[in-house]
MARBAKE-755073 format. One line per 10 residues: number of its first residue (from 0); for each residue x, y, z of C-alpha. Coordinates in pm, 1 decimal. Example, Ala and Ser with C-alpha at 12.3 -4.5 7.8 and 13.67 -1.06 7.14 Angstrom:
REM residues 2
0 = 1230.0 -450.0 780.0 ~ 1367.0 -106.0 714.0;
END
This chain:
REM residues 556
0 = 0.0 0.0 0.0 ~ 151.4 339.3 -100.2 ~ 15.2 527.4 186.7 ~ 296.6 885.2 264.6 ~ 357.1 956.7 628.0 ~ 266.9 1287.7 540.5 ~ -105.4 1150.7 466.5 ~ -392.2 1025.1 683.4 ~ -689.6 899.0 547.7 ~ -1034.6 937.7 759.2;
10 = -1247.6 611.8 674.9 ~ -1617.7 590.1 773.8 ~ -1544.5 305.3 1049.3 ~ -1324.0 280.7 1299.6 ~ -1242.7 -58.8 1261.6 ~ -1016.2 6.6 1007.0 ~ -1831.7 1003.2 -2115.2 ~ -1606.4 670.6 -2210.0 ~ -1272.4 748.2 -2004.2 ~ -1375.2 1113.5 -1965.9;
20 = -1110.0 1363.5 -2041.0 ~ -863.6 1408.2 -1735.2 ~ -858.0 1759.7 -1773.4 ~ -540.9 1957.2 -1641.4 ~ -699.7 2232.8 -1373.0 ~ -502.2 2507.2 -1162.8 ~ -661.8 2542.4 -832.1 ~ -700.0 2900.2 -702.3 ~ -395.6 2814.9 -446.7 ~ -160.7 2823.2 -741.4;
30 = -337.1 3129.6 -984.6 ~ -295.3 3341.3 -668.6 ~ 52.9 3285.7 -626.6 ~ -4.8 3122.1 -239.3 ~ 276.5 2836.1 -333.9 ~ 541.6 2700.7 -543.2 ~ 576.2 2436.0 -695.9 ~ 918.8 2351.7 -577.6 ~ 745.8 2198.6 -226.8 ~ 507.3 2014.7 -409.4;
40 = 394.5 1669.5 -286.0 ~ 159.9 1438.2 -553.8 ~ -106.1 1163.3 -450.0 ~ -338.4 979.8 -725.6 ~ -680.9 896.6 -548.4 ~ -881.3 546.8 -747.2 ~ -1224.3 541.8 -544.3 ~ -1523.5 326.5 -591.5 ~ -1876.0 377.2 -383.2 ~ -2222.6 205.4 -370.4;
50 = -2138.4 -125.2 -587.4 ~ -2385.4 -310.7 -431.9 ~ -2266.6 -653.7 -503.5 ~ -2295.3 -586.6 -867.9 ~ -1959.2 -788.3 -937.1 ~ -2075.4 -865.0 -1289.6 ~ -2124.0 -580.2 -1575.0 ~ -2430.2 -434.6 -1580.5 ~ -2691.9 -187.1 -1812.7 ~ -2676.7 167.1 -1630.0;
60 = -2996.3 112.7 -1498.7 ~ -2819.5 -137.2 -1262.0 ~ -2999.5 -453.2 -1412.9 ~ -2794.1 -756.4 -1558.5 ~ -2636.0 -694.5 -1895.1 ~ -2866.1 -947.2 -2072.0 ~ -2833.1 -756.6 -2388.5 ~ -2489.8 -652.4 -2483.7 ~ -2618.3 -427.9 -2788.5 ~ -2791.3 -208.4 -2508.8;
70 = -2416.1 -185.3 -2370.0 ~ -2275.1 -276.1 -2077.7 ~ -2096.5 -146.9 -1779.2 ~ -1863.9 -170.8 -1491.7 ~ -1782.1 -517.4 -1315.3 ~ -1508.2 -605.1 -1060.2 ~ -1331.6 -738.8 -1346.4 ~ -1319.5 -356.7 -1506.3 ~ -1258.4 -158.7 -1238.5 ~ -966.0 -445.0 -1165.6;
80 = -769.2 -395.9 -1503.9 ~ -828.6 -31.1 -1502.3 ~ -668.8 39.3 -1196.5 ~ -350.8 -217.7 -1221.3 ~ -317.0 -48.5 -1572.8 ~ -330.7 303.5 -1411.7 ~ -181.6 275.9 -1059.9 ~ 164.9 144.6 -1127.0 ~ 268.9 446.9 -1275.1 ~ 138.4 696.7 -959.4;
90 = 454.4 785.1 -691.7 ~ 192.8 735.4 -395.1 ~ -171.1 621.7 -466.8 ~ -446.6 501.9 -244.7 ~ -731.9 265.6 -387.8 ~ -1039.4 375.1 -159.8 ~ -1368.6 191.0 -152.8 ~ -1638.6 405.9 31.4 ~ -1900.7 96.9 141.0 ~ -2213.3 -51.2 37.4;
100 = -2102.4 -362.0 -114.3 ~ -2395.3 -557.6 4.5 ~ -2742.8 -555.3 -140.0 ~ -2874.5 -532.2 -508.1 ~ -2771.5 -855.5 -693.6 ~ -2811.6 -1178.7 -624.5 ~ -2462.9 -1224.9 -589.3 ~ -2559.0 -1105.0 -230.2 ~ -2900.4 -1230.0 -219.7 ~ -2760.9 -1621.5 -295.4;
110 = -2424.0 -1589.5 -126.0 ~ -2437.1 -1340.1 106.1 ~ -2121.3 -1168.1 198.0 ~ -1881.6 -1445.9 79.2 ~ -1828.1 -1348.1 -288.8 ~ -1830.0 -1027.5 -177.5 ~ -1538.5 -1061.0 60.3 ~ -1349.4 -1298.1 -194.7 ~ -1375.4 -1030.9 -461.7 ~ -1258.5 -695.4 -316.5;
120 = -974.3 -923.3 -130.5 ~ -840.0 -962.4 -505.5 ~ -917.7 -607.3 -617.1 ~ -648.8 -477.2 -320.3 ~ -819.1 -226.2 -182.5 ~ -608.7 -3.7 53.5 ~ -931.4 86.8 277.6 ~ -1284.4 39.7 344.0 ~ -1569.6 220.4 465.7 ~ -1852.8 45.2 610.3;
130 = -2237.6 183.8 473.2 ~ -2528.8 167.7 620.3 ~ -2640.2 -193.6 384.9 ~ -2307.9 -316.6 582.7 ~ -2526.8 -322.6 876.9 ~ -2845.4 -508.1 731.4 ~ -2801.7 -870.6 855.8 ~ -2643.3 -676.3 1218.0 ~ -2357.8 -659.4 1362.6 ~ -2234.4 -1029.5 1408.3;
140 = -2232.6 -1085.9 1050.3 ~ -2058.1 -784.1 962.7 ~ -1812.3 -862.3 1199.9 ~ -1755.0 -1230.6 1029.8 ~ -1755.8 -1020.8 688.2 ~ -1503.8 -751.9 803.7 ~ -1289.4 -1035.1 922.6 ~ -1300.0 -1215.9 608.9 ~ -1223.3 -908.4 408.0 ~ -853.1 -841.9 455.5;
150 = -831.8 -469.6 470.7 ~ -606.8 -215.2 618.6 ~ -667.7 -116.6 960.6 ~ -464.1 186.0 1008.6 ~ -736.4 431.8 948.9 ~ -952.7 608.7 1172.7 ~ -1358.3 665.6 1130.5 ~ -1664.3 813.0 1060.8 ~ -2003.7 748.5 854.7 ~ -2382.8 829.0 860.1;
160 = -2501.7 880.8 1163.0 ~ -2865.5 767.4 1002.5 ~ -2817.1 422.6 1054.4 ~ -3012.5 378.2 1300.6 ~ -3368.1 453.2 1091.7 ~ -3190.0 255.7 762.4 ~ -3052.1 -69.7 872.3 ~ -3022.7 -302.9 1164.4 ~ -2756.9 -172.9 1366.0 ~ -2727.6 -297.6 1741.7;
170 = -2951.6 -82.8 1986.7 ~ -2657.6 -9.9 2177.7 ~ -2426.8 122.4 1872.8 ~ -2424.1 468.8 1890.0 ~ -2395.8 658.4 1576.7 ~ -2211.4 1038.1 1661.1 ~ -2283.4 1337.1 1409.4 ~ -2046.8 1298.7 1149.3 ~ -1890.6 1658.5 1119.0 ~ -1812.9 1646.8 1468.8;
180 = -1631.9 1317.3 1508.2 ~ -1435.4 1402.6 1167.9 ~ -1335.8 1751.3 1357.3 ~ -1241.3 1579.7 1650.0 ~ -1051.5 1314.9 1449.5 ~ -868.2 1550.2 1246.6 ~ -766.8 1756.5 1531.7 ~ -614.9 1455.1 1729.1 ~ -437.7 1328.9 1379.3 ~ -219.7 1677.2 1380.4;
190 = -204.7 1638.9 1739.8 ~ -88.8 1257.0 1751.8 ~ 97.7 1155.9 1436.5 ~ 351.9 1277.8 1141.1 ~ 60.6 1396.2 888.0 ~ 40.2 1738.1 691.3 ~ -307.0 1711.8 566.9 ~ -571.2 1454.9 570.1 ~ -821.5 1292.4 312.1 ~ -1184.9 1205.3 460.2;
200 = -1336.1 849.0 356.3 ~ -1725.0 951.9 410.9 ~ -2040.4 732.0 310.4 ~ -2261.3 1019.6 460.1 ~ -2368.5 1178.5 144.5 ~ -2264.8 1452.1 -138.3 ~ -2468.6 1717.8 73.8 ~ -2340.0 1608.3 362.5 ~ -1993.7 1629.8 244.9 ~ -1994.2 1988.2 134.7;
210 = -2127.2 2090.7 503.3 ~ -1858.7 1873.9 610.9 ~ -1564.8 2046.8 398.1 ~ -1734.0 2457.4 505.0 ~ -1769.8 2366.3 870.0 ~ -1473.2 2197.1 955.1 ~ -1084.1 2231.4 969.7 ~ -743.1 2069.0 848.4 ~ -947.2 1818.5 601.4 ~ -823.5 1872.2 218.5;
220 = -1023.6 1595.9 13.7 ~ -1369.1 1401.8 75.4 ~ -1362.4 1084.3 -129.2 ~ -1729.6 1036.5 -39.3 ~ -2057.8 805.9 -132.5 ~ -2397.0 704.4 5.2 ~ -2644.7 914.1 -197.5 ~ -2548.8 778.8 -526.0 ~ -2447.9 1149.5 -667.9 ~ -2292.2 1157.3 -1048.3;
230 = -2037.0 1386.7 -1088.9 ~ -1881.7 1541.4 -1368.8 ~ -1943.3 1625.5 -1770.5 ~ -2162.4 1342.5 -1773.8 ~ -2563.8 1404.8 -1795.3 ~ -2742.1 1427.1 -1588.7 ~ -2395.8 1528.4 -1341.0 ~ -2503.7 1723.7 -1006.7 ~ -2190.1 1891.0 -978.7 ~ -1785.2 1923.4 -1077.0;
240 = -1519.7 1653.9 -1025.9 ~ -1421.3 1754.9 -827.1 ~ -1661.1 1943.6 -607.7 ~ -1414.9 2239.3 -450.3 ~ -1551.2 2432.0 -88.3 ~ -1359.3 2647.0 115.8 ~ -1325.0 2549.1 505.4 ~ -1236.2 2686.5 835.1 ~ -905.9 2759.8 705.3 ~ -954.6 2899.7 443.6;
250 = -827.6 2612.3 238.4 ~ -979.1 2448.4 -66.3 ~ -1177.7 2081.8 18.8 ~ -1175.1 1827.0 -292.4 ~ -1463.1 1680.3 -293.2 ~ -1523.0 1365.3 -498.2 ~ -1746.1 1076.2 -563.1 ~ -1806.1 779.4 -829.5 ~ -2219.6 752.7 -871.9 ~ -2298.2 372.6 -820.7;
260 = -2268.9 44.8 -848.9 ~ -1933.0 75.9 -1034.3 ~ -2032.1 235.3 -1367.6 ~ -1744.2 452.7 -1310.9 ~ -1383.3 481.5 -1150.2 ~ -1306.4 804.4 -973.0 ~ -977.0 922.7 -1035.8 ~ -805.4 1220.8 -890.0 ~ -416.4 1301.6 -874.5 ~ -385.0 1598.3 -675.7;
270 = -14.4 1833.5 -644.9 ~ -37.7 1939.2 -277.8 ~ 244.3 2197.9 -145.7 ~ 211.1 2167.0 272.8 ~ -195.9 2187.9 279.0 ~ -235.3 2386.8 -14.9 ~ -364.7 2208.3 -330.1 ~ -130.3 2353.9 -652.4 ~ -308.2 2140.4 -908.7 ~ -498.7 1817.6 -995.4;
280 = -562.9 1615.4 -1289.1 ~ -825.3 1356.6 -1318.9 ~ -1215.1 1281.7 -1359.8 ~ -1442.9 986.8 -1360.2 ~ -1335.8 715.1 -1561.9 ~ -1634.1 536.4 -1764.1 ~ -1596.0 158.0 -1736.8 ~ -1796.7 43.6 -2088.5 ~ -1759.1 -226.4 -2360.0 ~ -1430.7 -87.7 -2458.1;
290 = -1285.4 -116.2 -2098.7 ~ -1071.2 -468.1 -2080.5 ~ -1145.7 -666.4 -1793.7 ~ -914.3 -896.8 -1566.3 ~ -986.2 -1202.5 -1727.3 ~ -905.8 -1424.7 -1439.5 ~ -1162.1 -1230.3 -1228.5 ~ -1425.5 -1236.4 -1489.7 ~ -1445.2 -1600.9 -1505.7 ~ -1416.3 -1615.1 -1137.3;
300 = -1752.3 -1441.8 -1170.6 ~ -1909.8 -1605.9 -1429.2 ~ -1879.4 -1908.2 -1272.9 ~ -2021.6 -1793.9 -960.8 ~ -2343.2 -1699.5 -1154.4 ~ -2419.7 -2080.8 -1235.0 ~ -2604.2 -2175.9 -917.9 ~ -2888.9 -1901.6 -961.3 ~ -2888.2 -1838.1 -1345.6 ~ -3179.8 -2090.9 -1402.7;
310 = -3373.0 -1966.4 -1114.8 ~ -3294.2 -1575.2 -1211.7 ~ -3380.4 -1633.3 -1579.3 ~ -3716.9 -1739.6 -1547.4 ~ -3950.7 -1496.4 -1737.2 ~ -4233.5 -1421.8 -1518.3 ~ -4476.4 -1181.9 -1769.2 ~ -4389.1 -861.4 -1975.5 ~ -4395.7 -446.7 -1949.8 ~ -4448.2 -227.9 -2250.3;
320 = -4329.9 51.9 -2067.4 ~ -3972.5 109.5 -1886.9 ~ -4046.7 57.4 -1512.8 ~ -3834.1 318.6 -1413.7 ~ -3647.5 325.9 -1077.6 ~ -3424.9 677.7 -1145.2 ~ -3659.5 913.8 -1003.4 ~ -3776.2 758.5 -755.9 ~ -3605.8 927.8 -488.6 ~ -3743.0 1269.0 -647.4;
330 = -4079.3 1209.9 -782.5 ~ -4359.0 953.7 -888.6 ~ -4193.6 678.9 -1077.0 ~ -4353.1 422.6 -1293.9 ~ -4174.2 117.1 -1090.3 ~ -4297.4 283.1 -764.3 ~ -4642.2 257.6 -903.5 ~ -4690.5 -96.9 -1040.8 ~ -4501.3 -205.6 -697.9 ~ -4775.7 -1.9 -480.3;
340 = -5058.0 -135.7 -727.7 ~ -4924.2 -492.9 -666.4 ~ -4916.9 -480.6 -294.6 ~ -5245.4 -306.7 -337.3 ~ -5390.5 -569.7 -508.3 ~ -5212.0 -864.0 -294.9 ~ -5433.2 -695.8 23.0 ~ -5777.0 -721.3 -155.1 ~ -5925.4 -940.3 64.2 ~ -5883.9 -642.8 321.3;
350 = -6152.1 -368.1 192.5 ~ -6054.5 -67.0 459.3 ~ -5697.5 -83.2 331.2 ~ -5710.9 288.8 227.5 ~ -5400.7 274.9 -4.5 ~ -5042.1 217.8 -35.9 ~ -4687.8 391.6 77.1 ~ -4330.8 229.2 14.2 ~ -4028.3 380.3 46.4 ~ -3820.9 499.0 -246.6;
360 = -3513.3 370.9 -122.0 ~ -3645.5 38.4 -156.2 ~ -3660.9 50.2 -516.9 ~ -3310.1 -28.0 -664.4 ~ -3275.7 -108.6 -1071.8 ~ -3498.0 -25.2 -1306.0 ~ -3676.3 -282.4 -1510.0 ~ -3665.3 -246.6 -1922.8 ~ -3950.0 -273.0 -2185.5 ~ -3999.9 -641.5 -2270.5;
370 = -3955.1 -979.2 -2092.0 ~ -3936.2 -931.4 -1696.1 ~ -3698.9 -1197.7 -1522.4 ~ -3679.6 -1314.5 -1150.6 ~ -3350.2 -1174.6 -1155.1 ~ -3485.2 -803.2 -1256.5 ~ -3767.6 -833.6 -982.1 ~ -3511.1 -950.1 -725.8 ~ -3244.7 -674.1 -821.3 ~ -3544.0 -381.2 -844.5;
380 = -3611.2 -524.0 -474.9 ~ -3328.8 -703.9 -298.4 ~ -3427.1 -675.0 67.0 ~ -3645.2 -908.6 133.5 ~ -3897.5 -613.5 251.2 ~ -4269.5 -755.9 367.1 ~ -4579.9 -621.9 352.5 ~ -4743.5 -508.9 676.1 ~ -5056.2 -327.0 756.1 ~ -5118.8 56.4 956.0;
390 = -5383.2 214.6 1081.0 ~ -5275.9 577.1 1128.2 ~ -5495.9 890.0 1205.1 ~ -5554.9 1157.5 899.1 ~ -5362.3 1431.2 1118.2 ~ -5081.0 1206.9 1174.8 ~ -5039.7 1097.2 798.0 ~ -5086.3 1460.0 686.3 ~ -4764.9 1490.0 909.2 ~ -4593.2 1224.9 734.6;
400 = -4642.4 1333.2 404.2 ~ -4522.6 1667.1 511.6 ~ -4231.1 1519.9 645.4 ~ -4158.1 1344.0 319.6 ~ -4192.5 1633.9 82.2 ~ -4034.1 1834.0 333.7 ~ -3712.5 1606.7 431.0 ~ -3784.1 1667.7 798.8 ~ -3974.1 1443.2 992.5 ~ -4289.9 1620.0 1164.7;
410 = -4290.5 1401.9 1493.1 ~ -3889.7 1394.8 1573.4 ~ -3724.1 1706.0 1368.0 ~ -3449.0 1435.6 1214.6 ~ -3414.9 1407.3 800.4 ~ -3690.5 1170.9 681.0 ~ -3415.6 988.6 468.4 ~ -3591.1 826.6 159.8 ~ -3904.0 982.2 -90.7 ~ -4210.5 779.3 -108.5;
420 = -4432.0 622.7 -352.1 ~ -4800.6 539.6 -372.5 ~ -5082.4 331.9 -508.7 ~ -5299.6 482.7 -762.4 ~ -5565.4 502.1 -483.3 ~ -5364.6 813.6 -287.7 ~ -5312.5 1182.9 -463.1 ~ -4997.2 1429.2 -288.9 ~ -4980.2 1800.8 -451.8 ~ -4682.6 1971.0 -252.4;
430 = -4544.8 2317.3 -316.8 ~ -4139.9 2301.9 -257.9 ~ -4079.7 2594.9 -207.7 ~ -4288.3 2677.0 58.6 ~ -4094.3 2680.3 402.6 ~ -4034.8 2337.2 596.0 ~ -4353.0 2233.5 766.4 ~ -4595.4 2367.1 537.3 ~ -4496.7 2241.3 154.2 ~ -4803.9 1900.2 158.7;
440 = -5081.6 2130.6 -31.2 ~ -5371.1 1825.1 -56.0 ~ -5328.5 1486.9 40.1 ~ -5653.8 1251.9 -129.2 ~ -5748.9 900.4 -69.1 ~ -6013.2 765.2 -256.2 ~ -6330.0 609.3 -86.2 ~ -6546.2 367.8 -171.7 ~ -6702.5 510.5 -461.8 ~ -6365.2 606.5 -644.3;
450 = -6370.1 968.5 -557.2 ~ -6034.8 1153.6 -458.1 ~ -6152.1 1278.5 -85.2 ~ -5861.6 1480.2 121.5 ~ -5807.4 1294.2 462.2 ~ -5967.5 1399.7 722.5 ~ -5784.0 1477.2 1080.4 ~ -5975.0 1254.6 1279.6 ~ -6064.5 996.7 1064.4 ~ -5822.2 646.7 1090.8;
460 = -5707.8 483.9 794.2 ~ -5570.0 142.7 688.4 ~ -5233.2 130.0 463.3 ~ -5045.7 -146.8 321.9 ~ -4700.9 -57.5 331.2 ~ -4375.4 -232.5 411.0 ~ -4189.7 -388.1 731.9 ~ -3883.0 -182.4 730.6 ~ -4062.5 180.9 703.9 ~ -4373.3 51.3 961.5;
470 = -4070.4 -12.0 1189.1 ~ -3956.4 385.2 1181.7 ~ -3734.1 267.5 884.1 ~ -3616.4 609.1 675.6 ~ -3763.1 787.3 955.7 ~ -4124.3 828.6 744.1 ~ -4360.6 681.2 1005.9 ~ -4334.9 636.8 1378.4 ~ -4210.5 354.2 1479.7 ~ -4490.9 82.6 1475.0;
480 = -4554.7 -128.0 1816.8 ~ -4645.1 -428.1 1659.5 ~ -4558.5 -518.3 1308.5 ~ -4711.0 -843.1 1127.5 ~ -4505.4 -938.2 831.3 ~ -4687.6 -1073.5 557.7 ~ -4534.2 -1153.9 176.3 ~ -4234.7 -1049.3 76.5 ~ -4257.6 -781.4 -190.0 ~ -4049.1 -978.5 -458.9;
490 = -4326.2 -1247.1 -381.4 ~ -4632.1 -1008.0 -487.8 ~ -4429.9 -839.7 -786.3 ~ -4397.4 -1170.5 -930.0 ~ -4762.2 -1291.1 -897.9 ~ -4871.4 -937.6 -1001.8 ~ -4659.0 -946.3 -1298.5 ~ -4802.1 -1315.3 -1412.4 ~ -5158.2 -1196.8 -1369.7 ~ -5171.3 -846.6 -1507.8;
500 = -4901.9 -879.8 -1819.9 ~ -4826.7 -651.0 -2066.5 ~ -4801.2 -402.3 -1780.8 ~ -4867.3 -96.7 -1872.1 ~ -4861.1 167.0 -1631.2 ~ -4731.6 501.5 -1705.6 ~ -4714.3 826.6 -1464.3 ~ -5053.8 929.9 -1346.4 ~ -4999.2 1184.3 -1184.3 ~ -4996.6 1085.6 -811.7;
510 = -4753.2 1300.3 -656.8 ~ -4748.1 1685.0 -850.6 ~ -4577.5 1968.2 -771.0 ~ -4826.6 2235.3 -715.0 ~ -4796.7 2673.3 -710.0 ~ -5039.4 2661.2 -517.3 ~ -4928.0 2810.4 -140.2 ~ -5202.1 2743.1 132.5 ~ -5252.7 2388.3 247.9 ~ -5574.2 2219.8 180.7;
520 = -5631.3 2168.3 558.2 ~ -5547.9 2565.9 664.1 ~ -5762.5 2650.6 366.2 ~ -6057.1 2445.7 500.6 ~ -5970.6 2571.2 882.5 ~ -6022.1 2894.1 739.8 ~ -6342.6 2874.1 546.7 ~ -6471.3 2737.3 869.6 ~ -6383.5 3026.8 1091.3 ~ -6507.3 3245.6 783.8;
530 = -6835.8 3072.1 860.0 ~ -6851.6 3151.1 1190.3 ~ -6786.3 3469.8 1164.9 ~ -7025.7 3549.7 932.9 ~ -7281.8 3371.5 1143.5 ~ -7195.3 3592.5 1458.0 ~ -7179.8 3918.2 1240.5 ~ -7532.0 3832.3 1130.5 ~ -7656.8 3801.0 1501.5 ~ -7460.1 4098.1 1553.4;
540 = -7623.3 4275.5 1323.1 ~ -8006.3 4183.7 1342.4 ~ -7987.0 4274.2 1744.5 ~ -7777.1 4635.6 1644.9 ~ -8103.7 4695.7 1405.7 ~ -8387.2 4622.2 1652.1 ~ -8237.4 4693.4 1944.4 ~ -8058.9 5046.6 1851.0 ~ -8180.8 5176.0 1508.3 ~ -8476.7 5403.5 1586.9;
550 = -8770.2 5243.7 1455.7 ~ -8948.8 5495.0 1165.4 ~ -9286.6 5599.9 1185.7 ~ -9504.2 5636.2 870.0 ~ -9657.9 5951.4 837.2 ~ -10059.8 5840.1 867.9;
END
């Protein structure tokens, strides 16, 4: 591992486009004259984030490459080649990957962590974060996977501090603020040990990571995942590679990150002089059809496949429209739907079930026009999520809704950390950019008769929704007392799929953005009290007139 003494490397744990231009950029440290380049120290950064056990290459969506004329992407076996290619050639590199290797393939789903483990062992990996999916089997298998993984120990930690409401940590794990701890680690890095600047491993988020770089001091690169954030000249990009902020200091923060499931290689070399950046070269590296793979790797792979291909290839019906899974996180998506519909449908014998609510982050590949496959149901949904009932007043779903559009939770004031999708039986119009707390506009269910109603405060109503969120999972709902699982939701996709093919649902319009300003509810409160009013003026009015309006006589 080529790892400087004058570097330290924060990891999230504290047990341990084609190839896009790599443009040559002068930082502002340089243009302004801060440095020269005479004291200049270089480090070449290969990061990878959010594979989510998709070993083999893939379609961008993050479904199997089935079809190789639709192209295909990324694989262990890609991101292998391209870095022993690259790296051999870099003075002092690190080869960073930023967690959430489990979940989304059945790679994981059939093997676990094993191939998982076996895989990143070969790739050489200098450290490892942990994500939150790290933590969804607990903590004694994560501990049997971390100790099967051979990776570098010599780092120290931090990483979402939303755990807690995503995955199954232990009750007793406690999960710090992430800014805080990386401050506090930083600080006792220049305090401790030979370093001159240090380089943050964070699976907290993009967001996160630029409030991390303003707020805190002595950190000089975030190599960062978790929210799945492209970056670059790509489309569809949601920033620069590298991201630059200014922190405490006064000193630029590099902020980078590689998308998901291994579509891309991030790549940064970076010319530091003391903690001043002089220059960097770099950008994400696309990993497509033209990309060689490690051949020894690849076949590794392959063969791994063999014990679930038959099951995985089984065509269970067909779509004629893309189920789409890459706005789910933002708005209605057609995936989101037909799953709602299905687990709908799979609770018919239940009449008062009102509707349906999943979370977003539940949905994970989206599923192509034509032939649908085991596989593609189980990688769309991976966890093993099961259905579950709720009853839940009409004031305190208006509050979750709000808390969804809003990102706050109305009943604890923590992030609400995943959108939400809905069964063609519910209606949400939200204005976003009315302040926090007030953004729901209308919030419909539709009764008996199939007429859109808005809920009503005091009313109770029945949901089908699943296990995780019921359980405060995402922080949408409170935390349920009692949770009865019933099907998985891979079970009811499948049956859904068998009984209603060609599926055909499109967007319908079940969660809009709205201009409108007032919510329904303070609209309705108001009317009301403008009711009232009226009523009392009128009383008012007819006593003023016969009691002190002097009565007229007619002349006779």
């Amino acid at each position: 591992m080529k790892v400087p003494k004058s570097l330290a490397t924060l990891s999230s744990i504290a047990l341990l486009p084609l190839v896009v231009a790599e443009d040559y950029l002068i930082s502002r440290s340089l243009s302004q004259g801060h440095v020269k380049r005479a004291e200049s120290f270089n480090i070449s950064i290969y990061h990878v984030n959010d594979v989510h056990a998709h070993l083999d290459e893939i379609h961008t969506s993050g479904t199997e490459c089935g079809d190789t004329t639709k192209g295909c992407f990324g694989g262990y076996a890609r991101i292998k080649a391209a870095v022993d290619a690259k790296r051999p050639s870099a003075n002092n590199s690190l080869f960073l990957n930023i967690g959430d290797e489990f979940q989304g393939t059945l790679y994981y789903t059939f093997y676990g962590g094993e191939k998982i483990a076996d895989t990143i062992n070969q790739l050489g990996f200098d450290a490892m974060t942990l994500g939150n999916h790290e933590f969804d089997m607990g903590e004694a298998y994560l501990g049997h996977f971390v100790s099967s993984a051979y990776l570098s120990s010599q780092f120290i930690a931090l990483t979402t501090d939303t755990i807690p409401f995503i995955s199954q940590p232990n009750p007793d794990t406690i999960f710090s603020d992430p800014i805080a701890t990386a401050q506090y680690w930083a600080d006792y890095v220049y305090a401790n040990e030979d370093v001159e600047r240090v380089v943050a491993m964070t699976h907290i988020g993009y967001q996160v990571d630029i409030e991390l770089a303003r707020k805190t001091r002595g950190i000089h690169m975030i190599v960062g995942g978790h929210s799945h954030t492209p970056l670059g000249t790509m489309m569809g990009a949601e920033g620069e590679y590298p991201t630059i902020e200014t922190n405490l200091d006064g000193d630029e923060v590099f902020i980078v990150t590689a998308w998901r499931y291994g579509v891309y290689l991030g790549y940064l070399d970076v010319e530091f002089s003391g903690r001043k950046v002089l220059s960097y070269t770099g950008g994400p590296v696309l990993l497509d059809n033209t990309t060689a793979q490690d051949a020894k790797l690849q076949k590794q792979i392959k063969a791994w496949r063999g014990p679930f291909e038959e099951f995985a290839n089984v065509v269970l019906g067909t779509t004629e429209v893309v189920l789409d899974e890459s706005t789910c996180q933002t708005r209605e998506c057609t995936l989101g739907n037909v799953m709602c519909d299905a687990m709908l449908a799979a609770r018919a014998s239940n009449p008062s079930i009102a509707g349906c609510v999943i979370n977003a982050g539940g949905i994970r590949a989206t599923i192509d026009a034509g032939n649908i496959t085991r596989g593609q149901v189980l990688t769309a949904f991976p966890f093993g999520s099961a259905l579950t009932e709720l009853t839940i007043s009409g004031a305190d779903l208006w509050k979750v809704w709000e808390g969804v559009v809003s990102g706050v939770s109305q009943f604890n004031g923590r992030p609400v950390t995943s959108f939400a999708q809905v069964s063609r039986s519910v209606r949400v119009s939200y204005n976003p950019a009315n302040p926090i707390g007030r953004r729901l506009i209308n919030l419909e269910l539709m009764v008996g008769d199939g007429k859109l109603e808005t809920v009503e405060m005091g009313k109770e109503y029945t949901l089908v929704t699943v296990d995780f969120i019921a359980g405060g999972g995402d922080n949408i709902f409170p935390a349920a007392k009692e949770i009865i699982s019933l099907d998985t939701q891979e079970e009811v996709l499948e049956g859904y799929i068998k009984a209603n093919s060609p599926i055909k649902t499109g967007l319908e319009g079940r969660i809009v953005v709205t201009d409108k300003t007032i919510p329904v509810v303070e609209q309705q409160h108001f009317d009301s009290a403008v009711v009232q009013s009226t009523g009392v003026m009128q009383t008012w009015l007819y006593h003023f007139n016969h009691l002190f309006v002097a009565p007229r006589y007619e002349k006779s």
